[in-house]
VOVONU-499285 format. One record per residue (C-alpha): residue number from 1; x, y, z. Coordinates in nm, 2 decimals. Layout:
<pts>
+-----+--------+--------+--------+
! seq !   east !  north !     up !
+-----+--------+--------+--------+
! NUM !      X !      Y !      Z !
...
+-----+--------+--------+--------+
</pts>
This chain:
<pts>
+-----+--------+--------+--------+
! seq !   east !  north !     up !
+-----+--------+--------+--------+
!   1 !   0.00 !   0.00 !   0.00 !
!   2 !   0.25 !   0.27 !  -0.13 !
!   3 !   0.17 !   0.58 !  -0.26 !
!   4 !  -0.21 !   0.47 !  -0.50 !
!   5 !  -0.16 !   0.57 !  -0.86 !
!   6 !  -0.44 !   0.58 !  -1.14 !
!   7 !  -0.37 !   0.36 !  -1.46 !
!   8 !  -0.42 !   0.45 !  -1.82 !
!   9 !  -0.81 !   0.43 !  -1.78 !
!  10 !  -0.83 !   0.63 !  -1.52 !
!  11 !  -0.89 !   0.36 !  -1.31 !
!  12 !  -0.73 !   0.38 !  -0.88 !
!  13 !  -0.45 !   0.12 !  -0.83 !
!  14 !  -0.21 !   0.07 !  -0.52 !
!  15 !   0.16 !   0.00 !  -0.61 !
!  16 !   0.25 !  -0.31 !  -0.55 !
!  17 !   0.28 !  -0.31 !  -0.14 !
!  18 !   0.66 !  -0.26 !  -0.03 !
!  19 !   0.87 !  -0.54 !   0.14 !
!  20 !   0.77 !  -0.35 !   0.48 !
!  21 !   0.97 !  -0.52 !   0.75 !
!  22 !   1.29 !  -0.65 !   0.68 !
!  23 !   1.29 !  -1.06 !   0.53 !
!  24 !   1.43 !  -1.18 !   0.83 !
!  25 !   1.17 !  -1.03 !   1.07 !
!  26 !   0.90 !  -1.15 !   0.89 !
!  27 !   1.07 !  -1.50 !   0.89 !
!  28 !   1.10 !  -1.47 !   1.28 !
!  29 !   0.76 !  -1.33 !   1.30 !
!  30 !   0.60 !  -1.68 !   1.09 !
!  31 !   0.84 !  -1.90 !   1.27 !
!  32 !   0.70 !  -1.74 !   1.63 !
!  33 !   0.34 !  -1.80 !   1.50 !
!  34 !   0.35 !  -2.14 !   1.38 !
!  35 !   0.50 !  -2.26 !   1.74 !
!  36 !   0.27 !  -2.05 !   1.97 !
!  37 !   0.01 !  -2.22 !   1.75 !
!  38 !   0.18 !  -2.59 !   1.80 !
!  39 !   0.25 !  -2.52 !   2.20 !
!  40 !  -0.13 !  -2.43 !   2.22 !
!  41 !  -0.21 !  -2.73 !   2.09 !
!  42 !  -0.38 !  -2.60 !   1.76 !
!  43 !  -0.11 !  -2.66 !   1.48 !
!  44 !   0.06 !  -3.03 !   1.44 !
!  45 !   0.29 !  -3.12 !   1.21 !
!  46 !   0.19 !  -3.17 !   0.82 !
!  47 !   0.09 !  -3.00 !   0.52 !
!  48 !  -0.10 !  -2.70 !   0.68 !
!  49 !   0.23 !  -2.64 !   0.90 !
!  50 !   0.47 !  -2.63 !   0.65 !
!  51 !   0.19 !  -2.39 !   0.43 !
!  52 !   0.19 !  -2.12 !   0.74 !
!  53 !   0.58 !  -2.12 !   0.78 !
!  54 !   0.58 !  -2.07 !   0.38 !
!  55 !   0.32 !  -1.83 !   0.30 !
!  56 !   0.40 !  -1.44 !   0.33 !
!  57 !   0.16 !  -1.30 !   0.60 !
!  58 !   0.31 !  -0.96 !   0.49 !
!  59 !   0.17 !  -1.00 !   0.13 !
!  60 !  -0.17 !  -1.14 !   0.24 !
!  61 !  -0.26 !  -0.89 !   0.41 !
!  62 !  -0.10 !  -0.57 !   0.35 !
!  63 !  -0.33 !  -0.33 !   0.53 !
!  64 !  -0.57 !  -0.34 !   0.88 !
!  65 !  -0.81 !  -0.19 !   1.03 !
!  66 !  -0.81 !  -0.17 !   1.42 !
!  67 !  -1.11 !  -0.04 !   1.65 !
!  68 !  -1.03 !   0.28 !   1.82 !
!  69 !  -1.36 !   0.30 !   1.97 !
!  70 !  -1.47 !   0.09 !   2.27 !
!  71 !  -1.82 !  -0.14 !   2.23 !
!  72 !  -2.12 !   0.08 !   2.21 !
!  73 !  -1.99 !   0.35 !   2.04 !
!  74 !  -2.14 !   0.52 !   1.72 !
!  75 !  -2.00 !   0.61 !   1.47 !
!  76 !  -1.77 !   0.36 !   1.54 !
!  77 !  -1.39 !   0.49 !   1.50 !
!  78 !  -1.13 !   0.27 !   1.32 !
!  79 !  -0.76 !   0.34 !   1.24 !
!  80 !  -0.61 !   0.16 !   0.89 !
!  81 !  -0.26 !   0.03 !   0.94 !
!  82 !  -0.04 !   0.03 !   0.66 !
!  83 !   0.21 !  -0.23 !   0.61 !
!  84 !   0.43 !  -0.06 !   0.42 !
!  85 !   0.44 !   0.25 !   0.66 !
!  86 !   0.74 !   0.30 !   0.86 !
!  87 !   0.50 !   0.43 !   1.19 !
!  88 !   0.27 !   0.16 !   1.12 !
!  89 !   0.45 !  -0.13 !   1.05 !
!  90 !   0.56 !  -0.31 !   1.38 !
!  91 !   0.19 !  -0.29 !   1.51 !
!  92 !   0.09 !  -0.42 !   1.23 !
!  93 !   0.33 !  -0.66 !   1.18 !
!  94 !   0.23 !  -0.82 !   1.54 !
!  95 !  -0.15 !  -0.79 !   1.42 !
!  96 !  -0.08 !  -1.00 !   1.15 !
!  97 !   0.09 !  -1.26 !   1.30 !
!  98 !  -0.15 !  -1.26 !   1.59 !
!  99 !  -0.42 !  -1.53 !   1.71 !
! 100 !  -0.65 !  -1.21 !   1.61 !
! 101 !  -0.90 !  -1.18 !   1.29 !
! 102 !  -0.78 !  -0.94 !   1.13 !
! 103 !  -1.03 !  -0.60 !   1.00 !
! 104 !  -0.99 !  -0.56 !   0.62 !
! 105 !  -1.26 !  -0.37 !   0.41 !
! 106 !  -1.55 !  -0.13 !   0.52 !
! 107 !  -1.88 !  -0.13 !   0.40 !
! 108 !  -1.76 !  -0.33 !   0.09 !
! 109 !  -1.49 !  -0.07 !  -0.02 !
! 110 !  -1.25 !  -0.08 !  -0.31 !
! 111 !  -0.95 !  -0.21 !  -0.18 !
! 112 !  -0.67 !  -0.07 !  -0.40 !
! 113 !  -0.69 !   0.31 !  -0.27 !
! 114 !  -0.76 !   0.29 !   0.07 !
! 115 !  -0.54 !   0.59 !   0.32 !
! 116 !  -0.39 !   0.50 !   0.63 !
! 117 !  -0.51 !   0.67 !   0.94 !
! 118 !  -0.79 !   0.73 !   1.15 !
! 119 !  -1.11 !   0.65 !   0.98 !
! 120 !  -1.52 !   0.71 !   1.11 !
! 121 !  -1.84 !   0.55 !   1.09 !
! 122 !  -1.90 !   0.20 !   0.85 !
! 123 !  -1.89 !  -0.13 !   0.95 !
! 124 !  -1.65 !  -0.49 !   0.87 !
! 125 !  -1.78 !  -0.64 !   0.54 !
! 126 !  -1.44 !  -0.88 !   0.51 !
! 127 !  -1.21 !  -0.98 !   0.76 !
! 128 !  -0.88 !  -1.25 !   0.77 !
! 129 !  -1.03 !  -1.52 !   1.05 !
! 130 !  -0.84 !  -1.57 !   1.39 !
! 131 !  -0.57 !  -1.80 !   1.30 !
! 132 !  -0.65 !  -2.12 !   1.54 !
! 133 !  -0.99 !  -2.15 !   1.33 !
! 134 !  -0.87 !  -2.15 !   1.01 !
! 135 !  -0.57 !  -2.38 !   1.11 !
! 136 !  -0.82 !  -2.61 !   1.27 !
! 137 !  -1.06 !  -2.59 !   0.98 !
! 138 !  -0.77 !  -2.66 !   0.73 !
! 139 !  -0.65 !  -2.95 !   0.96 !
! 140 !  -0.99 !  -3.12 !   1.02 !
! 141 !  -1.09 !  -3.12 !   0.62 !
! 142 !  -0.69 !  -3.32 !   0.62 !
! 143 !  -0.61 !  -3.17 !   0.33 !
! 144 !  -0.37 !  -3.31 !   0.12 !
! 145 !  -0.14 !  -3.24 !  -0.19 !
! 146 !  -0.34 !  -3.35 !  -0.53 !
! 147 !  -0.68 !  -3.26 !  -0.40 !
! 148 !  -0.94 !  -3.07 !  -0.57 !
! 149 !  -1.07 !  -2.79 !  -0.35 !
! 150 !  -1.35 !  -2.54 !  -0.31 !
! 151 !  -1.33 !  -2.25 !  -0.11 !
! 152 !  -1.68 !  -2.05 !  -0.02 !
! 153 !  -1.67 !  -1.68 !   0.05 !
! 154 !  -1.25 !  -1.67 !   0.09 !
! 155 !  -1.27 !  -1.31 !   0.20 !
! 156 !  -0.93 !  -1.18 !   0.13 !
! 157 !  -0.79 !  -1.51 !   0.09 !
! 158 !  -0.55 !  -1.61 !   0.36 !
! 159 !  -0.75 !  -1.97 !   0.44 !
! 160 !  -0.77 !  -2.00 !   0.06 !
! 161 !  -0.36 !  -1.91 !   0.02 !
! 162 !  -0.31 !  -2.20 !   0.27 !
! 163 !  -0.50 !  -2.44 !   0.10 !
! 164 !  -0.35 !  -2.38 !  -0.24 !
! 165 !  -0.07 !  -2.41 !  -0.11 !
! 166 !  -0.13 !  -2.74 !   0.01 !
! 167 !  -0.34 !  -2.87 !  -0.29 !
! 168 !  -0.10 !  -2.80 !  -0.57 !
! 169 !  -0.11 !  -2.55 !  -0.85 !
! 170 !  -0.48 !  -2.57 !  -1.11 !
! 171 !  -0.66 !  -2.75 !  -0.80 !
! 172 !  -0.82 !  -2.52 !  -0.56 !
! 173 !  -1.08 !  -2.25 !  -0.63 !
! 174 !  -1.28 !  -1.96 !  -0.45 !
! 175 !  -1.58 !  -1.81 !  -0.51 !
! 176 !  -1.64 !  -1.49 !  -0.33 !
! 177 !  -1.97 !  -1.25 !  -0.40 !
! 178 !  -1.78 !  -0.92 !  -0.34 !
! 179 !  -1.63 !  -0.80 !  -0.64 !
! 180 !  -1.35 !  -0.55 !  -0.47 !
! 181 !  -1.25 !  -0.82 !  -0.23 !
! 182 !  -1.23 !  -1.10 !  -0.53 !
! 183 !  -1.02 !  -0.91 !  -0.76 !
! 184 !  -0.82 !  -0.87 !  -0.41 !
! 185 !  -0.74 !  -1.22 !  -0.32 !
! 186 !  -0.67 !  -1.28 !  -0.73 !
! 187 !  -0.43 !  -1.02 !  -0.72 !
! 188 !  -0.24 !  -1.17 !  -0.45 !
! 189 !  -0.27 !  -1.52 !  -0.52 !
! 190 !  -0.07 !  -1.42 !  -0.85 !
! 191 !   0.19 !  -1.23 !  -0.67 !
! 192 !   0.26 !  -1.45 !  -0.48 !
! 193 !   0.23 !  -1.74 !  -0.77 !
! 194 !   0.04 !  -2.00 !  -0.66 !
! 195 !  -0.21 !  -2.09 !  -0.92 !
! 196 !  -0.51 !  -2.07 !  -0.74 !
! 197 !  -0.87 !  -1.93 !  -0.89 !
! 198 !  -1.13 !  -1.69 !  -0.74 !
! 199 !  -1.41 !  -1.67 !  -0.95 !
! 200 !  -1.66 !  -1.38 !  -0.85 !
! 201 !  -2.04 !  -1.50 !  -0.77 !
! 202 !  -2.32 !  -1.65 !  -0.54 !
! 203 !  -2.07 !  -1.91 !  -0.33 !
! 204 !  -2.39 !  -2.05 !  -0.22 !
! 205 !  -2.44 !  -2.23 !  -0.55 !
! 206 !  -2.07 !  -2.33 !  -0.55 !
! 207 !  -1.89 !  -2.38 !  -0.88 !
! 208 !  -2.02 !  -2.66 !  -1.09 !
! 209 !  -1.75 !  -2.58 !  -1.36 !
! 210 !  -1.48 !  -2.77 !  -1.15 !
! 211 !  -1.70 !  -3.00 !  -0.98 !
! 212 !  -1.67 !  -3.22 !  -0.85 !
! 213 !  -1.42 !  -3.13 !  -0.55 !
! 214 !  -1.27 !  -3.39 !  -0.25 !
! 215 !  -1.25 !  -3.07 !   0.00 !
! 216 !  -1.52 !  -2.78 !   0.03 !
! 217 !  -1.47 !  -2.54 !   0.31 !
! 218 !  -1.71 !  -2.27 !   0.35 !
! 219 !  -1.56 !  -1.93 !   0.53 !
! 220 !  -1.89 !  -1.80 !   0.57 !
! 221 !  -2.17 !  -1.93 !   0.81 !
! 222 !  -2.48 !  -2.07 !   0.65 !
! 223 !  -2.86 !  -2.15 !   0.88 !
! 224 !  -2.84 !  -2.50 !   0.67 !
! 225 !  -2.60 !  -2.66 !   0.38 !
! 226 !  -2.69 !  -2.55 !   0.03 !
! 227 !  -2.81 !  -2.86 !  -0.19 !
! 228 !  -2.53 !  -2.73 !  -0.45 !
! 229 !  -2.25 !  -2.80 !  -0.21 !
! 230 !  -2.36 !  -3.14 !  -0.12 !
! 231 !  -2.41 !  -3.21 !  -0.50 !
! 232 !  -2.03 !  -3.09 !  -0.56 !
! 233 !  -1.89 !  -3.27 !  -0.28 !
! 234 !  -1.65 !  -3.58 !  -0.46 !
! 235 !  -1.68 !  -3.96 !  -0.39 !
! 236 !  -1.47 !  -3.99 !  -0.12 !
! 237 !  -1.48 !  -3.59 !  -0.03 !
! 238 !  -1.53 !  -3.39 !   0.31 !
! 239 !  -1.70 !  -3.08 !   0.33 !
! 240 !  -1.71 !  -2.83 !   0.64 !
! 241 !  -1.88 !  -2.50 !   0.75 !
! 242 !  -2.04 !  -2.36 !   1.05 !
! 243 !  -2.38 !  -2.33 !   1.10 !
! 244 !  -2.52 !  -2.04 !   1.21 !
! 245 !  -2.86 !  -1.92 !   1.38 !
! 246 !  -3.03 !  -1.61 !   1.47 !
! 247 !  -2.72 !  -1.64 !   1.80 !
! 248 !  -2.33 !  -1.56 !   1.74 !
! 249 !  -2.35 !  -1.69 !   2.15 !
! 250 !  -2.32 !  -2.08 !   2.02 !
! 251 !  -2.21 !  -2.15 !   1.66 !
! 252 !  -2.19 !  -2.51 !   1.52 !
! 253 !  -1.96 !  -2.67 !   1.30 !
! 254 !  -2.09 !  -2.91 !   1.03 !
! 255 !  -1.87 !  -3.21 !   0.87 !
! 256 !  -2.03 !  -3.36 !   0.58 !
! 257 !  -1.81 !  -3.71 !   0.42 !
! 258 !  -1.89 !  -3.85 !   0.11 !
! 259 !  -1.82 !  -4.21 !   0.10 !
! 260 !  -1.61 !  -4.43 !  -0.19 !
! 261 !  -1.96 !  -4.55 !  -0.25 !
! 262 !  -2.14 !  -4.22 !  -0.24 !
! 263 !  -2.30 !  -4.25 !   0.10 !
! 264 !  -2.38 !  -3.88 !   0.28 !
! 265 !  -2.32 !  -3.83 !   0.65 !
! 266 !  -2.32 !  -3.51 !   0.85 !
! 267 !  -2.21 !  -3.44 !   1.24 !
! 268 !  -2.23 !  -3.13 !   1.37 !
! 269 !  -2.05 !  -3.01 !   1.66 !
! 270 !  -2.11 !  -2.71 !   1.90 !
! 271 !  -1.79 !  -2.51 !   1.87 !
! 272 !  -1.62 !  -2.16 !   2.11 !
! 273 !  -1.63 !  -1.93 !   1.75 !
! 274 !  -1.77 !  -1.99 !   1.38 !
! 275 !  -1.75 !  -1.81 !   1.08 !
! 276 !  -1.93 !  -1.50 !   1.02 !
! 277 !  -2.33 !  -1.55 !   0.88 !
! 278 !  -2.38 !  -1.48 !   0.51 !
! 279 !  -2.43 !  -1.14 !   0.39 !
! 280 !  -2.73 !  -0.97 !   0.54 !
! 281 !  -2.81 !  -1.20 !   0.82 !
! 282 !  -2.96 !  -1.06 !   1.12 !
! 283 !  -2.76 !  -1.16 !   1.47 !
! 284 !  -2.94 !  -1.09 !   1.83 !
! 285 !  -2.71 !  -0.82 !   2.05 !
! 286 !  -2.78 !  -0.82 !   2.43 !
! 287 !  -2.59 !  -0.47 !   2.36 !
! 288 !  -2.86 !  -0.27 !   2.42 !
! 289 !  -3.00 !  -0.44 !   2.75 !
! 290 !  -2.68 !  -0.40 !   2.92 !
! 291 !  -2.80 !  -0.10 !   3.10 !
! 292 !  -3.14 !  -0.17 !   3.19 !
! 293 !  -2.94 !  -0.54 !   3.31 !
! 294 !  -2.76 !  -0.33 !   3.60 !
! 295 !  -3.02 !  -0.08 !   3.67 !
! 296 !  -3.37 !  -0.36 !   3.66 !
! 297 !  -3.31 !  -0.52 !   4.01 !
! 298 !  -3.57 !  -0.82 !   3.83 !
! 299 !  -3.68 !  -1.12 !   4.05 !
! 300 !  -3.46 !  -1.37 !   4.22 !
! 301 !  -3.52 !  -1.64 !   4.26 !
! 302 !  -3.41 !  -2.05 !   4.32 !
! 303 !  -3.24 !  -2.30 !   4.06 !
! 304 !  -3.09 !  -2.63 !   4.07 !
! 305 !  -2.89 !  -2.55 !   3.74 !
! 306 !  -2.55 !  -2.46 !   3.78 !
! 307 !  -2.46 !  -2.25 !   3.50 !
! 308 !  -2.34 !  -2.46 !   3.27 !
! 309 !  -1.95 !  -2.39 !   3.16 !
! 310 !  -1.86 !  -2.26 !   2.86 !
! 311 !  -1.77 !  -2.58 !   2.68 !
! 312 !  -2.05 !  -2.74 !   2.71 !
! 313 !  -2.07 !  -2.71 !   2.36 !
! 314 !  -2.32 !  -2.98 !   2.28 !
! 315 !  -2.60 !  -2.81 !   2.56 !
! 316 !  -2.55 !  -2.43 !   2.40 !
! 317 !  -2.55 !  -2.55 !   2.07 !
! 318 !  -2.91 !  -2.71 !   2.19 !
! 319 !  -2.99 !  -2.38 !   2.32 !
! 320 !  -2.93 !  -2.23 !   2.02 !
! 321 !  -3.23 !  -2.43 !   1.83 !
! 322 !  -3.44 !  -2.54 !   2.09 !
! 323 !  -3.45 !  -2.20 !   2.29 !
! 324 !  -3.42 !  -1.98 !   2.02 !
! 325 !  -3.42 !  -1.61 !   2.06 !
! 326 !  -3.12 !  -1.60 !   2.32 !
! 327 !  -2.81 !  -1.45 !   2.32 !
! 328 !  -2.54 !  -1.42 !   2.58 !
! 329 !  -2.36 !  -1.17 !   2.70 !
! 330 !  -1.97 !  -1.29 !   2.74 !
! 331 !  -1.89 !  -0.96 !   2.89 !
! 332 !  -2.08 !  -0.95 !   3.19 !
! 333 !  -1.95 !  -1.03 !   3.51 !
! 334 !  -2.18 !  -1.29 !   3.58 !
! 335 !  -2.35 !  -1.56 !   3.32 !
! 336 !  -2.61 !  -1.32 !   3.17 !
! 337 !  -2.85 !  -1.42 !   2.89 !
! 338 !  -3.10 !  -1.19 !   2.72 !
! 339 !  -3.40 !  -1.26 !   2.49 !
! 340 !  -3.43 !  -0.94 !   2.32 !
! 341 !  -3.73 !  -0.96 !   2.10 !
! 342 !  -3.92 !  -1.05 !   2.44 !
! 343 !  -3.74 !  -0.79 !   2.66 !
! 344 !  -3.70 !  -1.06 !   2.89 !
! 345 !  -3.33 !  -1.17 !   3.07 !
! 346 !  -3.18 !  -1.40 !   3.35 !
! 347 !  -2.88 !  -1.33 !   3.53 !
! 348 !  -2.74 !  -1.64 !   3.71 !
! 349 !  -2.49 !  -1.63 !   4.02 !
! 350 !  -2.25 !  -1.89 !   4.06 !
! 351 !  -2.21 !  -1.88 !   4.38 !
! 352 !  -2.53 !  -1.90 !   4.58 !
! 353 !  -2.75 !  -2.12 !   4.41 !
! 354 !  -3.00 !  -1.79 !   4.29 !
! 355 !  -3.09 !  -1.66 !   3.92 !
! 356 !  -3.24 !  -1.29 !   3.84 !
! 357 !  -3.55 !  -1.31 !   3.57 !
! 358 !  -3.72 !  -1.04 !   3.39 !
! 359 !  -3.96 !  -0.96 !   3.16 !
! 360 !  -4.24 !  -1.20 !   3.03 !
! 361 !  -3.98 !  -1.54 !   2.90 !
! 362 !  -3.83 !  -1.69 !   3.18 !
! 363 !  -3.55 !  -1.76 !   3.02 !
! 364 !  -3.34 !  -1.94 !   3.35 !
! 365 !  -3.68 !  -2.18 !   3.34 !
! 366 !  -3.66 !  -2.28 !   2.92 !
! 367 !  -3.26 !  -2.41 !   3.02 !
! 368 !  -3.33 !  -2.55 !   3.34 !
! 369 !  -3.55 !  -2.78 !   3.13 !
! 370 !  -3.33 !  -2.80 !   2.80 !
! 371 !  -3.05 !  -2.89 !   3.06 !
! 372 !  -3.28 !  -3.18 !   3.16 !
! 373 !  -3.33 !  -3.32 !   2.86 !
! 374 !  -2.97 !  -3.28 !   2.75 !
! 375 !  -2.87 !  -3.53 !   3.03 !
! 376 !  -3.15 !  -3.73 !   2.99 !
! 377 !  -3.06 !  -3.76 !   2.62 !
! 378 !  -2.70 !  -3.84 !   2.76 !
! 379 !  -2.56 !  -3.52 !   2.74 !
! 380 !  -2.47 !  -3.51 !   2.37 !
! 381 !  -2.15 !  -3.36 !   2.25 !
! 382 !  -2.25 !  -3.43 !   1.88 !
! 383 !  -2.55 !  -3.44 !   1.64 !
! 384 !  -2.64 !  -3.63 !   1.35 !
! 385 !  -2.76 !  -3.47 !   1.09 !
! 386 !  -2.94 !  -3.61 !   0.79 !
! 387 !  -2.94 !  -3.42 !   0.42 !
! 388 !  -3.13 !  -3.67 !   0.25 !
! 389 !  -3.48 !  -3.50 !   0.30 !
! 390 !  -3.60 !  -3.50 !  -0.08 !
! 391 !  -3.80 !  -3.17 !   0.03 !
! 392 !  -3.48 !  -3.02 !   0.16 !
! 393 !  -3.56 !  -3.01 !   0.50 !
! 394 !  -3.22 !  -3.10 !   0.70 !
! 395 !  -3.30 !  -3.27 !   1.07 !
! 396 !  -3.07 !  -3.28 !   1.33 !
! 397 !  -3.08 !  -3.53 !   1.62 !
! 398 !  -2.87 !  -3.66 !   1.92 !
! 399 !  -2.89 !  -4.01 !   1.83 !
! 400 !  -3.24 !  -4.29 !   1.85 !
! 401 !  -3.51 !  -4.29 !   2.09 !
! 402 !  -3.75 !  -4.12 !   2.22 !
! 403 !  -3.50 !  -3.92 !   2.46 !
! 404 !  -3.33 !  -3.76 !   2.18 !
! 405 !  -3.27 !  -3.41 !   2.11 !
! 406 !  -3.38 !  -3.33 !   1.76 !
! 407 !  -3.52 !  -3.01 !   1.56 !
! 408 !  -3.50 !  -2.94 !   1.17 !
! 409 !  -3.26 !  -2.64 !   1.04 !
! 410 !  -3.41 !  -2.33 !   0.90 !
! 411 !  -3.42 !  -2.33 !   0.49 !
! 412 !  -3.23 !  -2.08 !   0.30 !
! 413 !  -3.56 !  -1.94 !   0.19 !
! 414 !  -3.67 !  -1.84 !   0.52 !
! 415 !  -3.31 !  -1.69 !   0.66 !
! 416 !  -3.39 !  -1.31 !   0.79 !
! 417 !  -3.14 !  -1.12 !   0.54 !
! 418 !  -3.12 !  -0.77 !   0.45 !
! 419 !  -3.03 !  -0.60 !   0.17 !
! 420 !  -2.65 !  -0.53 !   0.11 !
+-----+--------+--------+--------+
</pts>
């Protein structure tokens, strides 16, 4: 991101973005990475290893945004780092290399042009994920040298870089709905020569031209799997994304494998963090409760529940279906969870056995009873789900009997979306 020029047409164009920091800093700086991410217990040795230690972070992403702002605040205020700026470059070089996601286009901006500094208003349309998720994504699909991949919605790329890598040249492509940010990631992937595709369009309908794949990875959430995907997926292939619902609280990651002899079977798994939700989708805040949380004394009252811990994945992924409408707030002191279409929250302490309620749900009451059932069902970590329906309804359940958890996933024709 030197100086932006305009070409013959007229037409804004960075220069291509300066070495920045000096080779051997950016060596250190990978090397650093890859073993906080091994001593963490994220990274093990293999292909996706040896991708990270290769790939240029520095060229990936040559510019960031930061929030200046704290939570709350609007217009939101937002600094751009550039790489290849003497003042900038050692905070952003640590930004980079961080377990962080990593901010990079506003309100679906051009990306060529873009001026360092202090920035205001507009919100994250693209971002780099946090390293550990894409590493474990990467690592779970066991990608391999000679596969033919399909990336959905590859943002600026850096998942997609990885996986190329991997793959081989000719056998991995992207398809990304953003124009700005595709012509982005193709830039880069040429620079930095590694044969890879992104083809602009809907990367819900995948890319039948190259179909069929042995490794689909979705970076964007989806309510249920898109027919097109499963239709894509190889003999022998593995597809994953995350699932998402109206909640960001308690995202769920789906593995679909294709058998040798064509044989379709899906498990999904409550996970910490998931992808972000297609464009448009409309995520519950407890944001805007937090004050009326301190100020509303409620009713206390009883409960047998324990708040649950935070990994508990397969009980919050339940929650997430089976008491929709929730959404936690991981900031407050004590586990707080609000339904805000109903105005209604619970506040649960730890430590003495009580719960505060307001408002007309009782939320504390709908997971004292989910809880039940989840141990009843034998506290599921993992759900089978079955994509067979010929009507496309996807239905999920913890396993046989008449204990089981089970609901069906929301269609693609009923997700609330806005426009872009």
């Amino acid at each position: 991101m030197t100086q932006p020029t305009t070409d013959s047409k007229g037409v804004c164009r960075a220069a291509p973005p300066a070495r920045g920091a000096p080779y051997a800093q950016t060596t250190a700086a990978r090397a650093a990475m890859v073993a906080r991410l091994e001593e963490a217990g994220h990274l093990h040795p293999g292909p996706v290893r040896e991708a990270l230690l290769a790939l240029p972070r520095e060229v990936l992403l040559p510019h960031a945004y930061v929030r200046v702002s704290g939570p709350g605040v609007d217009p939101i205020e937002w600094r751009l780092l550039d790489g290849s700026h003497p003042d900038d470059r050692k905070e952003w070089l640590d930004l980079i290399h961080s377990d962080d996601s990593v901010l990079l286009q506003r309100d679906g901006e051009p990306l060529d042009c873009l001026t360092r500094g202090p920035v205001t208003g507009g919100h994250m349309t693209s971002m780099a994920s946090y390293t550990p998720a894409t590493v474990e994504a990467l690592q779970t699909l066991e990608l391999e040298a000679g596969h033919s991949y399909l990336e959905l919605g590859p943002g600026p790329g850096v998942s997609f870089a990885l996986a190329a890598t991997v793959t081989g040249p000719g056998l991995a492509t992207a398809v990304e709905r953003d124009s700005h940010m595709a012509g982005f990631a193709q830039r880069i992937m040429d620079r930095l020569g590694i044969g890879a595709m992104v083809v602009e369009g809907d990367a819900l309908e995948g890319h039948e031209a190259r179909a069929p794949y042995l490794r689909i990875h979705s970076g964007i959430g989806v309510p249920c799997v898109p027919r097109a995907w499963v239709e894509q997926l190889a003999l022998g292939g593995r597809l994953l994304t995350t699932l998402v619902t109206r909640t960001p609280s308690w995202p769920g990651q789906l593995l679909v494998n294709r058998s040798p002899a064509g044989r379709v079977e899906a498990m999904l798994r409550g996970r910490p963090r998931g992808y972000r939700p297609l464009l448009g989708y409309r995520w519950l805040s407890a944001l805007d409760h937090r004050a009326r949380i301190k100020a509303v004394t409620g009713t206390a009252r009883t409960t047998r529940l324990t708040p649950p811990p935070d990994d508990a994945y397969g009980f919050w992924l339940a929650a997430a279906y089976l008491a929709p409408g929730l959404v936690r707030d991981f900031q407050a002191e004590t586990m707080t969870i609000v339904a805000p279409g109903d105005d209604s929250w619970a506040v649960a302490d730890p430590n003495d056995g009580t719960v505060r309620i307001h408002g007309p749900r009782d939320v504390w009451a709908e997971l004292e009873a989910l809880h039940a059932r989840w141990e009843q069902a034998g506290r599921p970590d993992t759900y089978q789900v079955d994509l067979s329906d010929a009507a496309g309804i996807q239905h999920v359940t913890s396993g046989p009997g008449p204990g089981a958890l089970s609901w069906a996933l929301p269609t693609l024709a009923t997700v609330p979306r806005q426009a872009p």
